[in-house]
N, C-alpha and C positions, 0 to 999 in steps of 0.2 A: 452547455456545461457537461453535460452529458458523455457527447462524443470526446471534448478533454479527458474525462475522467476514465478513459475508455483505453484511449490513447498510452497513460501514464500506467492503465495496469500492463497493457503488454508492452511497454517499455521495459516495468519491473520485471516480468517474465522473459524479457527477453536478455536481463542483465544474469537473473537465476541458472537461465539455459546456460549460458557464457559461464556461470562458475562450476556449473556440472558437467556440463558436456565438453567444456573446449579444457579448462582447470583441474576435470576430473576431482573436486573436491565435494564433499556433503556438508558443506557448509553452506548459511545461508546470506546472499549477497544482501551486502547492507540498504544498496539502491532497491531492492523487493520490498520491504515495509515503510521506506521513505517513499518510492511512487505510490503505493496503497494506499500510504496513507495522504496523500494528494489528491490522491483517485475518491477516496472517499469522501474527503472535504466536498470536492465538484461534486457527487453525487448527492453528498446532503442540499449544496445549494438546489439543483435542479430539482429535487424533490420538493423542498421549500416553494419555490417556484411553481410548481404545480399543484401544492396546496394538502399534499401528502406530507400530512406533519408524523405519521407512521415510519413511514420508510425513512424519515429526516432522521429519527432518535436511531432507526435501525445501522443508519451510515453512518452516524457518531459514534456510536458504540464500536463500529469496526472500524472509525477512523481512532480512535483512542485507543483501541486495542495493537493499530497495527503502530500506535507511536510509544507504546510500552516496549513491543518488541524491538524498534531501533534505538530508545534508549537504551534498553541490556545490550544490542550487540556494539553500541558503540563505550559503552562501558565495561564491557564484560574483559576480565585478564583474557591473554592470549597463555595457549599451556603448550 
């Protein structure tokens, strides 16, 4: 679960790169908080898994954090 959850963050960064570097935009790509937060789901499991109920709340919290952010930006007007 781990190496998944690994995978999907730099997938996310690697969509980010693509909206800054290639898009030249400062905007942030919506696929960055939806992988994160994928990334994180897998790293609560594997913590769970491991019996680090610590790090488990710590990965929820950043996986619920990063699914706040994809709801604002798939909500959010465009200006």
């Amino acid at each position: 679960m781990y190496l998944a959850g690994l995978i999907f963050t730099i997938i996310g960064w690697l969509f980010q790169l693509y909206e800054t570097l290639i898009k030249k935009t400062r905007n942030i790509n919506i696929f960055l908080p939806l992988a994160y937060f994928i990334a994180c789901i897998l790293f609560g499991i594997s913590s769970l898994t491991a019996g680090d109920v610590f790090y488990a709340i710590i990965d929820a919290v950043c996986a619920l954090l990063a699914l706040i952010a994809f709801i604002v930006l798939i909500t959010r007007k465009k200006t």
